[in-house]
C-alpha positions as CSV (number, residue, x, y, z in Angstrom):
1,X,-30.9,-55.9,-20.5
2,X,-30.4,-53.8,-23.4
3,X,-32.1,-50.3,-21.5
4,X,-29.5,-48.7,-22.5
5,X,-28.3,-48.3,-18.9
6,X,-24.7,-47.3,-19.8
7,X,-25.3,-44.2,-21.9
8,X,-28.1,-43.5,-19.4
9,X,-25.5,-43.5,-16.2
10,X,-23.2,-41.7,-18.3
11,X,-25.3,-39.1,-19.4
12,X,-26.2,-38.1,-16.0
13,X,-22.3,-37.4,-15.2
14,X,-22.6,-35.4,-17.8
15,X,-25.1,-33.4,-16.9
16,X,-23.3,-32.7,-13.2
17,X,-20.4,-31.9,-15.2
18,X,-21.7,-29.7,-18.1
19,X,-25.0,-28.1,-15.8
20,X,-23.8,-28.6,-11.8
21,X,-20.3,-27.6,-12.5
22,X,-19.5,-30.7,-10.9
23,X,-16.3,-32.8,-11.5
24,X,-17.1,-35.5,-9.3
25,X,-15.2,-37.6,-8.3
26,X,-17.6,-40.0,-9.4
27,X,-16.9,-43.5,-8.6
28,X,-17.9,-46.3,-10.9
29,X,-18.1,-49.9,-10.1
30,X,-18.7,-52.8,-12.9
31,X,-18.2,-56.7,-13.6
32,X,-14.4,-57.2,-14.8
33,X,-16.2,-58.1,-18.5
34,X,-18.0,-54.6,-18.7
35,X,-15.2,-52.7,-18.0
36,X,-13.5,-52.2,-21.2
37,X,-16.8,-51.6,-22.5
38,X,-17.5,-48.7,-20.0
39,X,-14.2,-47.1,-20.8
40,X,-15.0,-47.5,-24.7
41,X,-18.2,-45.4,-23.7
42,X,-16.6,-42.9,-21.4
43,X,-14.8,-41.9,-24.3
44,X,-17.5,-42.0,-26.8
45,X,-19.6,-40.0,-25.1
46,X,-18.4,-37.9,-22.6
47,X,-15.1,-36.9,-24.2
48,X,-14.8,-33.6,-21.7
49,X,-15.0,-36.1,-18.4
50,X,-11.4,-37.8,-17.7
51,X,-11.9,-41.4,-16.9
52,X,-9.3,-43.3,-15.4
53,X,-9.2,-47.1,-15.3
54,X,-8.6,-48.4,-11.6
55,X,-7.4,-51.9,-12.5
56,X,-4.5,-54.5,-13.0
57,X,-2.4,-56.3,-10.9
58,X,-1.2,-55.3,-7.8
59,X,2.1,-53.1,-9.0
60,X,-0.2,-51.4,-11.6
61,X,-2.7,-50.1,-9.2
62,X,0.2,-49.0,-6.6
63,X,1.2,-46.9,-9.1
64,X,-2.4,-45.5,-9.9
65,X,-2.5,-45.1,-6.3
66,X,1.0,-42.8,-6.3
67,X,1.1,-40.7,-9.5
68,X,-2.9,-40.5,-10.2
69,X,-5.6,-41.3,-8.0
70,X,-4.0,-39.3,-4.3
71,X,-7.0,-38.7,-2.4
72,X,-5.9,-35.8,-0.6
73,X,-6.0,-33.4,-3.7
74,X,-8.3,-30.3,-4.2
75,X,-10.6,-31.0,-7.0
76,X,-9.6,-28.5,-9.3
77,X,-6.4,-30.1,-9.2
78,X,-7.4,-33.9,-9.2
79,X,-6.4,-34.8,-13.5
80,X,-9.8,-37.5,-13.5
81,X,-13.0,-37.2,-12.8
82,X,-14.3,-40.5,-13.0
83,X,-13.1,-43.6,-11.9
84,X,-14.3,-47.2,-13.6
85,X,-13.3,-50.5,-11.1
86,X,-13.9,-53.6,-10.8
87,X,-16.6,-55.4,-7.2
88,X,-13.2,-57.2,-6.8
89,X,-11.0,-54.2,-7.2
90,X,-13.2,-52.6,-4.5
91,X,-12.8,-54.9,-2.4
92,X,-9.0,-55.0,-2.2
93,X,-8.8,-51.5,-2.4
94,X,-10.5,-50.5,-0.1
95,X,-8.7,-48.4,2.2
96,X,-7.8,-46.2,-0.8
97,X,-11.4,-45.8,-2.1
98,X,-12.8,-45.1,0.8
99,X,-11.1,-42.0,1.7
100,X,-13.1,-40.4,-1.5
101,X,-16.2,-38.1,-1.2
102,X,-17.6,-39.6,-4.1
103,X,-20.5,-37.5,-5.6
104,X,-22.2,-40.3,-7.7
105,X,-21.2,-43.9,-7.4
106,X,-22.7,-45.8,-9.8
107,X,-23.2,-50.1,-9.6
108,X,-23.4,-51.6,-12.5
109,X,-24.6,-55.3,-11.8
110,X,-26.2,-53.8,-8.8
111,X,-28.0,-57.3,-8.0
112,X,-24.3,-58.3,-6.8
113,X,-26.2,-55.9,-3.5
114,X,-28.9,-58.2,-2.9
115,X,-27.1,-59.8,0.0
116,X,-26.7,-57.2,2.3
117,X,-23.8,-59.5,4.5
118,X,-21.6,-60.3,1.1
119,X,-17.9,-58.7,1.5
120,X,-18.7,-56.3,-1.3
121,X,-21.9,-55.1,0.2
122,X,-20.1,-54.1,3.4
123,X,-17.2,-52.5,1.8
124,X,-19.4,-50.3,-0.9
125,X,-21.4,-49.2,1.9
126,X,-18.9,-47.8,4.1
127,X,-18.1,-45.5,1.3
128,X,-18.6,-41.7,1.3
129,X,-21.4,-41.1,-1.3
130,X,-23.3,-37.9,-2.1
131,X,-25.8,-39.5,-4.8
132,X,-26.0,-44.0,-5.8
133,X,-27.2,-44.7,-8.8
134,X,-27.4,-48.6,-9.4
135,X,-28.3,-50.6,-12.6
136,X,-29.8,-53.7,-12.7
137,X,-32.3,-55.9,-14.7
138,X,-32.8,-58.1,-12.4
139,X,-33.8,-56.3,-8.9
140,X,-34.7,-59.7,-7.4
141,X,-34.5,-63.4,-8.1
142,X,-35.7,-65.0,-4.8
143,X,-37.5,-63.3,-2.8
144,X,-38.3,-59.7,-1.2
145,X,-35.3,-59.4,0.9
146,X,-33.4,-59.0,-2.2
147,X,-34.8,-55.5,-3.1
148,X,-34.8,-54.5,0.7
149,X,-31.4,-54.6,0.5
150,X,-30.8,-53.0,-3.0
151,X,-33.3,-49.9,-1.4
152,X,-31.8,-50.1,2.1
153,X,-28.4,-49.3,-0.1
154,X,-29.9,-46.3,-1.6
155,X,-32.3,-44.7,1.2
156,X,-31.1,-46.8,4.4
157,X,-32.9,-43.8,6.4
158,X,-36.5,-44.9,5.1
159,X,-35.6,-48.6,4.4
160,X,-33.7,-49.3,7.7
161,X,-35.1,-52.5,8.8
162,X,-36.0,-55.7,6.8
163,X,-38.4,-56.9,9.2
164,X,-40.9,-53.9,8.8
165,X,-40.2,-54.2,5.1
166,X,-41.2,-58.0,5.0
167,X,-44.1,-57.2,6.9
């Protein structure tokens, strides 16, 4: 806690933006009590990246989902390049966010990964990702099998089975 793991993520984004010429989209995933915070810090720091806020009740997210987020669009004409949500959010969204090619999805939280069979695991990991970034100060709690599953999330090629991990 207190690495500075906001400013950190955000400054990365910034760097694809201002160095790769990349606009993302970037995907963004936080507890529901960070995300005001994250928002805050978008807009502190990385005034020339257009972050939209993918929350609220049901009838304020259907109307994200018609007049803003539209998956289908071209990047240069997409009017956000980064988009801060919620585990839960994710997870009832699903069918929206994953029709994204996300270039950096970023999990703030990211211990929420450590079991590999929870509903937010499964739906985070069936998203198109170019590069996963996850923050975390606390890797693991119980045991190994916690940061197998954290690395099998961000190189499952290399860290595909538990068991050889374990042993």
């Amino acid at each position: 806690m207190g690495l500075w793991e906001t400013l950190q993520s955000i400054s990365v984004l910034v760097y694809m933006q201002e160095f790769k010429a990349c606009n993302g989209p970037h995907l963004v995933v936080v507890p529901k009590s960070t995300l005001s915070n994250w928002m805050n810090e978008l807009a502190r720091w990385a005034p020339k990246l257009s972050a939209v806020r993918f929350h609220g009740s049901k009838e304020e997210r259907e109307e994200l989902k018609k007049n803003l987020m539209l998956p289908g669009q071209r990047d240069e004409d997409r009017s956000w390049d980064v988009c801060v949500t919620t585990y839960e959010v994710c997870n009832m969204d699903r069918n929206l966010l994953e029709k994204f090619a996300w270039q950096y999805l970023v999990i703030d939280e990211a211990h929420r990964l450590k079991n590999e069979a929870s509903t937010f695991s499964r739906t985070i990991r069936t998203f198109e990702t170019r590069y996963r970034l996850l923050l975390t100060g606390t890797p693991l709690q119980n045991n190994l099998h916690e940061l197998w599953a954290l690395l099998n999330f961000l190189v499952p090629d290399v860290f595909a089975s538990a068991e050889q991990f374990d042993d």
